[in-house]
C-alpha positions as CSV (number, residue, x, y, z in Angstrom):
1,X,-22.8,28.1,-4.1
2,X,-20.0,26.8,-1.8
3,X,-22.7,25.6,0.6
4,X,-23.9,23.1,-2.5
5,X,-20.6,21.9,-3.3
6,X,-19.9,20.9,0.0
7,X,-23.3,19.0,0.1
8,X,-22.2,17.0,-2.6
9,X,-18.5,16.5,-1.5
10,X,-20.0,15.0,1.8
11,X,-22.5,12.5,0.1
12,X,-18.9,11.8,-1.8
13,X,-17.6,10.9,1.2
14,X,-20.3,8.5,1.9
15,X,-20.0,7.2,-1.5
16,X,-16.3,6.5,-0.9
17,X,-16.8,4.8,2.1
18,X,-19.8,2.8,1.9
19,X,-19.7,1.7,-1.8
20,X,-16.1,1.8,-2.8
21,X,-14.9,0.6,0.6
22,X,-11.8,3.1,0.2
23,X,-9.4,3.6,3.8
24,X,-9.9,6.6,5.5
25,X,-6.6,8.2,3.9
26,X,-8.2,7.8,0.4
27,X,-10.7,9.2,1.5
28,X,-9.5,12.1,2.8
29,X,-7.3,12.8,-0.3
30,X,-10.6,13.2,-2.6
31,X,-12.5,14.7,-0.7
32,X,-9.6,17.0,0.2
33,X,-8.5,17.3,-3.9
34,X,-12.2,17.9,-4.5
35,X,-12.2,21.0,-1.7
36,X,-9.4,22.6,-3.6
37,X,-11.4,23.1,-6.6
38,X,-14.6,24.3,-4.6
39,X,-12.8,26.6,-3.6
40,X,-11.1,27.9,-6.7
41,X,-14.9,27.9,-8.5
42,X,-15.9,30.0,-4.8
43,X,-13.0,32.8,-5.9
44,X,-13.5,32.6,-10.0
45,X,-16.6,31.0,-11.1
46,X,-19.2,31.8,-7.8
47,X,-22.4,31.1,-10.1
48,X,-20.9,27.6,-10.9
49,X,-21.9,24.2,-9.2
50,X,-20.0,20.9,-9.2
51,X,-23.6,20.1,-11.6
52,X,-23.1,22.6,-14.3
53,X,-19.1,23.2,-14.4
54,X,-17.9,22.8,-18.1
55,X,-14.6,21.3,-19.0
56,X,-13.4,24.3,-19.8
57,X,-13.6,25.7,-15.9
58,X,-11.9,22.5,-14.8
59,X,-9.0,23.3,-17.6
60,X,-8.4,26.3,-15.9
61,X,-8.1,24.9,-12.9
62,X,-5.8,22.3,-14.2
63,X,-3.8,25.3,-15.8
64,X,-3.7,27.5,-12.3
65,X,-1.8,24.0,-10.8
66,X,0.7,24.1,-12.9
67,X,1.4,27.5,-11.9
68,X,2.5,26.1,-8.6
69,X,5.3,24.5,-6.7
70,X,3.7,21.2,-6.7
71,X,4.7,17.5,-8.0
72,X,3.8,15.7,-10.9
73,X,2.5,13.3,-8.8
74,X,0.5,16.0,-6.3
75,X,-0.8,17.8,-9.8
76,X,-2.1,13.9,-11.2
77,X,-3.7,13.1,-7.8
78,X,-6.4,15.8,-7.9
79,X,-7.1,15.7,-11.3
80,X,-7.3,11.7,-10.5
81,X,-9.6,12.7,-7.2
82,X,-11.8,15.1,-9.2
83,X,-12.3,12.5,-12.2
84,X,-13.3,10.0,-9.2
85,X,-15.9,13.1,-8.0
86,X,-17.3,13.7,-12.0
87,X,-17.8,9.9,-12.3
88,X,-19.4,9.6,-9.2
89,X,-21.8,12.4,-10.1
90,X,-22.2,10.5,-12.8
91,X,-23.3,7.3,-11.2
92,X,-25.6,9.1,-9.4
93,X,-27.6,10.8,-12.2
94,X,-27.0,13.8,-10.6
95,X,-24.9,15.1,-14.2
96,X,-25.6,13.8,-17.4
97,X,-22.4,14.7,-19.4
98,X,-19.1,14.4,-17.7
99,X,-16.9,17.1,-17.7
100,X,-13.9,16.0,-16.2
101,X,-13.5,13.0,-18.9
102,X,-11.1,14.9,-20.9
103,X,-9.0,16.3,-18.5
104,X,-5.3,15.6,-19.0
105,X,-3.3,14.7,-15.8
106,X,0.7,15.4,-16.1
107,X,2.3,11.8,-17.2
108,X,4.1,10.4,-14.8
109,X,6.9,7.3,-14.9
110,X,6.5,4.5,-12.8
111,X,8.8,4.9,-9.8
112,X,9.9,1.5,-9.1
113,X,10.7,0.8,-4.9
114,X,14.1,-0.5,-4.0
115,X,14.5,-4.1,-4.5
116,X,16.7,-6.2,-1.4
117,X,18.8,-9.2,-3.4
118,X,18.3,-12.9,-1.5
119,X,21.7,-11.9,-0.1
120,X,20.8,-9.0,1.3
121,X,17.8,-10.6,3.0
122,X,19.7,-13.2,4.5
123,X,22.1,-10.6,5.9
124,X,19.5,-8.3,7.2
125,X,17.7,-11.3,9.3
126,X,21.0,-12.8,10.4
127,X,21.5,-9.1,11.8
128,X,18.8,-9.4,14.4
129,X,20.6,-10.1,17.9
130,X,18.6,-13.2,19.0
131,X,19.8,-12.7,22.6
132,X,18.2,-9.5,22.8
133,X,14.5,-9.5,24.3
134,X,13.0,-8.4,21.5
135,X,15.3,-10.5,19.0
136,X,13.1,-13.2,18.3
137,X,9.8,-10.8,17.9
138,X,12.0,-8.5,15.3
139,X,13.1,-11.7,13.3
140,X,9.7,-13.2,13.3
141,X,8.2,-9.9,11.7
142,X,11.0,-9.4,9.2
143,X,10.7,-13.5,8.0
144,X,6.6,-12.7,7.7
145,X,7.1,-9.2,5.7
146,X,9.2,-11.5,3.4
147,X,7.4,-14.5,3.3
148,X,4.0,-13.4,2.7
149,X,4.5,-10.3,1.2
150,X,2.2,-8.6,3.8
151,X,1.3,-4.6,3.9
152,X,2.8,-2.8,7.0
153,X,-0.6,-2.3,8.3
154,X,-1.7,-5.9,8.1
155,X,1.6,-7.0,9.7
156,X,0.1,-4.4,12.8
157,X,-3.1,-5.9,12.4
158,X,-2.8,-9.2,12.6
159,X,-4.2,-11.2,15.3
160,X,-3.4,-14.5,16.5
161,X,-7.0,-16.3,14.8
162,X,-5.6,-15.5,11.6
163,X,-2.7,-17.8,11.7
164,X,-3.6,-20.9,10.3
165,X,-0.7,-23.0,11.1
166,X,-1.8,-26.3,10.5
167,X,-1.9,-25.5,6.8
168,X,0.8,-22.5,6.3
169,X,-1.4,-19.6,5.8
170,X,-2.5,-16.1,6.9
171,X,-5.8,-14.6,6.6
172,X,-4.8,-10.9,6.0
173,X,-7.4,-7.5,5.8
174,X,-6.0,-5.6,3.4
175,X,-7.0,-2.5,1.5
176,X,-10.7,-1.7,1.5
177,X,-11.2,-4.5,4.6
178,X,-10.9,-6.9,2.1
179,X,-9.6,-10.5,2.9
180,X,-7.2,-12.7,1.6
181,X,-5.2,-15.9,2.3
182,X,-1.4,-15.5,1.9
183,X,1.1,-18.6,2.4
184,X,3.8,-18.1,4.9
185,X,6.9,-19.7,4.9
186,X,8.1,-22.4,7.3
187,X,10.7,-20.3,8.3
188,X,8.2,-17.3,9.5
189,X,6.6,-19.7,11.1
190,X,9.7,-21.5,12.9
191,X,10.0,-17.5,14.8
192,X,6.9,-16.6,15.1
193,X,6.2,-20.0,17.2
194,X,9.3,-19.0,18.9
195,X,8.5,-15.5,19.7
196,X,4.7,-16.6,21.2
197,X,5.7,-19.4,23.1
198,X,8.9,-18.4,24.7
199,X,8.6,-14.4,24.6
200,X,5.3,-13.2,24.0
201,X,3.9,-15.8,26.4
202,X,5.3,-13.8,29.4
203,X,4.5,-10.7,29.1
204,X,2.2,-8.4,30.7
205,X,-0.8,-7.7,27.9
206,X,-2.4,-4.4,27.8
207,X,-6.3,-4.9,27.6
208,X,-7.6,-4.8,24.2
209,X,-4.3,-6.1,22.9
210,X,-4.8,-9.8,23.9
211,X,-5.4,-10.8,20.5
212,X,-2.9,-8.6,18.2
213,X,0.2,-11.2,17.1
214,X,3.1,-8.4,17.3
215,X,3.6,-6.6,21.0
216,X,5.6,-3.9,22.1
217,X,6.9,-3.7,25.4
218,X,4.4,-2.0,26.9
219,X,2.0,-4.9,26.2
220,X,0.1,-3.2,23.1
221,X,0.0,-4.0,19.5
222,X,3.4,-2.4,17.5
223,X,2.6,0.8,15.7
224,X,3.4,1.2,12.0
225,X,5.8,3.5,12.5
226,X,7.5,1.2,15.3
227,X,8.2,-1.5,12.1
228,X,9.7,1.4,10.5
229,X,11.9,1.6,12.9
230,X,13.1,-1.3,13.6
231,X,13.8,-2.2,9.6
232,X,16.0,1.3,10.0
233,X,17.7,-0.3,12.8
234,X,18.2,-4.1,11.1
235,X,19.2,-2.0,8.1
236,X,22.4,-0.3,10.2
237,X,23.6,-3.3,12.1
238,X,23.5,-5.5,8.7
239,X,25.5,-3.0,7.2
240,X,22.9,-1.9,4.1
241,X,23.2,1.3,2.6
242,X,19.8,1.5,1.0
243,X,16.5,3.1,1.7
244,X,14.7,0.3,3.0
245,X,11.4,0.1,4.5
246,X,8.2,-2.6,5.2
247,X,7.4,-2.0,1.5
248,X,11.2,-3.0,0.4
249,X,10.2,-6.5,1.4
250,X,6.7,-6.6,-0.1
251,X,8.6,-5.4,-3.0
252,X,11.6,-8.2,-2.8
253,X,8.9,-10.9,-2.1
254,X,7.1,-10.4,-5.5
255,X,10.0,-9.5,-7.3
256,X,11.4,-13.1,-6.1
257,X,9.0,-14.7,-7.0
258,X,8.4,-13.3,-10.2
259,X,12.2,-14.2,-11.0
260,X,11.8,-17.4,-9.8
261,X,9.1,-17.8,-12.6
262,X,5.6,-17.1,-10.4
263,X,2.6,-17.1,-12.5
264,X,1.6,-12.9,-12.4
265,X,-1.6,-13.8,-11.2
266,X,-1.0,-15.5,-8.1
267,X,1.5,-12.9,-7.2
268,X,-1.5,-10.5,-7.7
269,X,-3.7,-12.6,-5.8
270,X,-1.0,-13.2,-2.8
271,X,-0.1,-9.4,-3.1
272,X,-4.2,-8.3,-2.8
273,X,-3.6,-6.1,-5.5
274,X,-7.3,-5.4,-7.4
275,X,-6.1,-4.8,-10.9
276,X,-3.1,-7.1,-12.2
277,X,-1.8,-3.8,-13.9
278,X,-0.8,-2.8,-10.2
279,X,1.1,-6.3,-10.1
280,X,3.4,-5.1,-13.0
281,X,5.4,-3.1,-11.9
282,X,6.9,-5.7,-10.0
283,X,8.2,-7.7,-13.1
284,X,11.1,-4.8,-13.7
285,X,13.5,-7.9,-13.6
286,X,17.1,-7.1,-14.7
287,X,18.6,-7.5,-17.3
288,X,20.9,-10.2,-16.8
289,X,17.6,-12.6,-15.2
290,X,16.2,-11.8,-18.7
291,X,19.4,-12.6,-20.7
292,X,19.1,-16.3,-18.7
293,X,15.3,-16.4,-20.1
294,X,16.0,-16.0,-23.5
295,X,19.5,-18.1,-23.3
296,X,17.2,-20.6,-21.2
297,X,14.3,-21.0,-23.7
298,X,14.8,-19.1,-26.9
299,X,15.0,-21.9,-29.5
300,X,17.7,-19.8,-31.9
301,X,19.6,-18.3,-28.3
């Protein structure tokens, strides 16, 4: 019976990528989530198939999770990746009933990222040693992550056709190879000009790199984990003792705006977030921003 429930995890797969348009990691975590409880069905229910498990199997499986060393957040995520499977089956005709639409996942509160004050910003980006060869390339990239709110991953991605300077904007491929345009700041712009005409314009280009923005020294397009890095680095020389990565200033740029009294739907759309609910989280402004609001516009303050 294992043989059939990998048949159907594979045409998953397939699923996943060709309909739902999900990244390769996403991918990878159903598919692997859904494995888990093949296998457990292999060991304790042999005569089952994904096609005629009752909730009642699945609640045992939920139940032998819990018996592990494993997160809240690790437990949700497969019972999230096997409701994905049961609704895809369900899609597909292959089921009629869905079993999996009862299942409880652990509740889980929403971890907010660390936030980086207007301040802090400032000091982080008036950190960067200009004089340095790489100065102007590391300031450029911090002022974009900022400015346009941009994914680490479409900061590595983005190539030079994709700056629209002429009107201020990026055209980004973000989650599921979907578009978007995203305003960037003149300030972005003001280094990034910099760092292509009087850095990037003299170095030696790796081929197949030609038409990636961000280069590292070797002539190739910067790695993910290479941003990582030099945040870490910016971080130490500002003097900032907080946990800050690419997604610290995704997280600051929304939370800016939001502050700063950004309508939650263009934040959404600039952010390329697919469900506004996502865009939420966002909004945990504090509480003396919200003191202002009501002091601001309350009509009995």
């Amino acid at each position: 019976m294992y043989k059939v429930w990998q048949s159907h995890i594979k045409q998953f797969r397939h699923y996943l990528k060709l309909e739902r348009s999900l990244s390769e990691n996403s991918i990878e975590a159903y598919t692997r989530d859904v494995g888990k409880l093949a296998k457990y069905c292999e060991t304790n229910f042999p005569e089952k198939s994904p096609l005629n498990l009752e909730l009642e199997h699945l609640r045992r499986f939920v139940n032998e999770l819990a018996q592990l060393e494993i997160s809240d957040y690790t437990h949700a995520r497969i019972i999230s990746g096997i409701k994905a499977f049961y609704k895809y089956l369900m899609y597909e005709d292959r089921i009629t009933e869905d079993p999996a639409q009862l299942l409880e996942a652990p509740k889980l509160g929403r971890k907010l990222p660390d936030t980086l004050s207007y301040q802090e910003i400032v000091q982080l980006l008036e950190a960067i040693p200009l004089g340095e060869s790489e100065g102007h390339r590391n300031r450029a990239i911090l002022e974009m992550l900022y400015s346009s709110g941009l994914r680490v991953s479409e900061l590595t991605e983005l190539k030079k056709g994709q700056v629209y300077e002429d009107v201020g904007f990026l055209r980004v491929t973000g989650k599921g190879n979907k578009e978007r345009l995203v305003p960037i700041g003149t300030d972005a712009l003001k280094y990034l000009n910099i760092y292509k005409d009087e850095v990037r314009v003299h170095q030696n280009i790796a081929k197949g790199h030609e038409e990636f923005v961000f280069l590292n020294r070797r002539g190739k397009k910067l790695s993910r984990v290479m941003i990582f890095l030099i945040i870490k680095k910016t971080a130490e020389q500002a003097g900032i003792d907080k946990n800050i990565s690419p997604h610290t200033f995704r997280h600051s740029f929304a939370t800016h705006l939001i502050e700063g009294g950004a309508d939650l739907r263009a934040v959404q759309e600039m952010l390329g977030h697919e469900s506004i609910t996502t865009t939420e989280i966002y909004t945990h402004l504090d509480r003396d921003y919200l003191r202002q609001v009501l002091t601001d516009f309350h009509p009995r303050k």
